[in-house]
C-alpha positions in Angstrom: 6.1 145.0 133.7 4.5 148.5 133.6 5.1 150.6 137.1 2.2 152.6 138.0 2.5 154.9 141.4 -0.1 154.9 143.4 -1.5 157.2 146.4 -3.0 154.9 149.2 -5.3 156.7 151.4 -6.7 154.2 152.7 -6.2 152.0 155.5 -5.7 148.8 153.5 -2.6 147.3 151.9 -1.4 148.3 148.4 -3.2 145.9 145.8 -1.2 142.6 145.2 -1.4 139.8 143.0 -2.4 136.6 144.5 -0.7 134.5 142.3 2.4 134.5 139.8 0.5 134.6 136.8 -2.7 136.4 137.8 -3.8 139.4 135.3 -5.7 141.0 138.2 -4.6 142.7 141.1 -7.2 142.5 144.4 -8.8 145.3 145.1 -9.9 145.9 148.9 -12.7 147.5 150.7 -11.5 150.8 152.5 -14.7 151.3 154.9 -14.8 151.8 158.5 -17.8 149.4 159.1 -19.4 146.6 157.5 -21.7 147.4 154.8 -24.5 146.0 154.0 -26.2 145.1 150.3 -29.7 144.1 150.1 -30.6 142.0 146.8 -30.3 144.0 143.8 -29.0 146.7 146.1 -25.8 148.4 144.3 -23.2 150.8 145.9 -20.0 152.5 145.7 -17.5 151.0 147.3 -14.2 153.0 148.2 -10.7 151.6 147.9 -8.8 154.8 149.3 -6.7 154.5 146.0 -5.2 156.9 143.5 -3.8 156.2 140.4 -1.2 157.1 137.8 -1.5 155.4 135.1 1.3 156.1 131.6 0.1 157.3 128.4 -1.7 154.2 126.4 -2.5 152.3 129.4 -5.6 152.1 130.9 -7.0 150.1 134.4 -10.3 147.8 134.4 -12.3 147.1 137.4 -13.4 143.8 136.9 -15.9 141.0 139.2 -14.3 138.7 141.2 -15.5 135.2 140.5 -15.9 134.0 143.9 -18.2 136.7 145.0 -20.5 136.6 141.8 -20.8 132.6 141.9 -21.0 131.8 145.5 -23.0 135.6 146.7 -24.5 136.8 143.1 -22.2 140.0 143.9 -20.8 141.6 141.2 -19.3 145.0 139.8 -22.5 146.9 138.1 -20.6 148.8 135.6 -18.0 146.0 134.5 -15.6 146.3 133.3 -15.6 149.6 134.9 -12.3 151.6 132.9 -9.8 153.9 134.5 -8.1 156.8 131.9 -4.9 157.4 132.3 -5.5 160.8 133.4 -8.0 160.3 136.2 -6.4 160.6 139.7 -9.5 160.7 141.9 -10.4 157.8 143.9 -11.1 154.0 142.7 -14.3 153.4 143.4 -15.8 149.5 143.1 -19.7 149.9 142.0 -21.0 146.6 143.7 -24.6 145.4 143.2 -26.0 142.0 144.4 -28.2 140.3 142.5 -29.0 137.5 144.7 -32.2 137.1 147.2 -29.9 137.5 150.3 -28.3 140.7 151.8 -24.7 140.4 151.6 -22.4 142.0 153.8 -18.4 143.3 153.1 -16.4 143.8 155.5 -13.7 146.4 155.6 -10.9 145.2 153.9 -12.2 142.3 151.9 -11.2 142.0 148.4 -14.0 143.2 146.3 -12.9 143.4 142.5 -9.9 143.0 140.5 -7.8 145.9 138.9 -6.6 144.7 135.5 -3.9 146.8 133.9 -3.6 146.7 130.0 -2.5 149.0 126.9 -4.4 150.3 124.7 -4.6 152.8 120.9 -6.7 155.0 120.5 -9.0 154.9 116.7 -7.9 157.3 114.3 -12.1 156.8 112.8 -12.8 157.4 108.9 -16.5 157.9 107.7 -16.8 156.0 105.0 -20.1 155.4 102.6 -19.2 151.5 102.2 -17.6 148.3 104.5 -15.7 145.7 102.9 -17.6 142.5 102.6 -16.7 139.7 105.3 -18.2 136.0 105.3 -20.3 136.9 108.7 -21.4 140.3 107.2 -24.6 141.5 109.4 -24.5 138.7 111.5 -24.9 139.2 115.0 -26.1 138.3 118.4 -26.5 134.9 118.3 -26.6 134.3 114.5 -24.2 131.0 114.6 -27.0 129.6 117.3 -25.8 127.2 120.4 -24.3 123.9 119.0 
């Protein structure tokens, strides 16, 4: 387990993993009021946390699946990725794509923070690829069934 120290200036509880094996830790609104989302309205939604994250790891801000199924909400810029050297504030970018306005309430769990390592790509220009059975194959090219 990595430990990563973290600034709350917020008014809400440290993040916390709902369960033993969840890879994402909840992720609460720090307003003062509710807030309001009209459809396909997005907006940035504080958490009054700071982050230090070690060298090689990184934080995603990811959707929480309750929100997007049952409220089409859902985090605009997923997954949005915190560097290891950013320590401003994590913000959730919330947009909500259904026909009804949605409203969160202060301290409701908005996204998931996923901690995970990473490398960084050493790249090499090169004139040629190596040939692979897919080759240019792309989106969609193995079709639905």
């Amino acid at each position: 387990m990595v430990e990563i120290r973290v600034v709350n200036k917020g008014r809400q509880p440290l993040p916390a993993y709902a369960t033993k094996q969840s890879a994402g830790l909840d992720l609460r609104a720090d307003i003062d009021e509710d807030v309001i989302l009209q459809p396909l309205q997005r907006q940035l939604i504080p958490t009054g946390l700071h982050i230090a994250l070690p060298e090689g790891y990184e934080a995603q801000v990811r959707p929480r699946s309750g929100l997007a199924l049952k409220h089409g909400v859902t985090v605009l810029n997923t997954p949005g990725t915190i560097d290891a050297d950013y320590r401003g504030e994590i913000g959730v970018v919330l947009v909500n794509l259904s026909q009804d306005p949605f409203t969160v309430h202060p301290g409701e769990r908005v996204a998931q923070l996923v901690v995970a390592r990473y490398e960084q790509a050493d790249l090499v220009s090169v004139d040629v690829l190596d040939e692979t059975e897919r080759g240019e194959g792309g989106y969609g090219h193995t079709g639905v069934k």
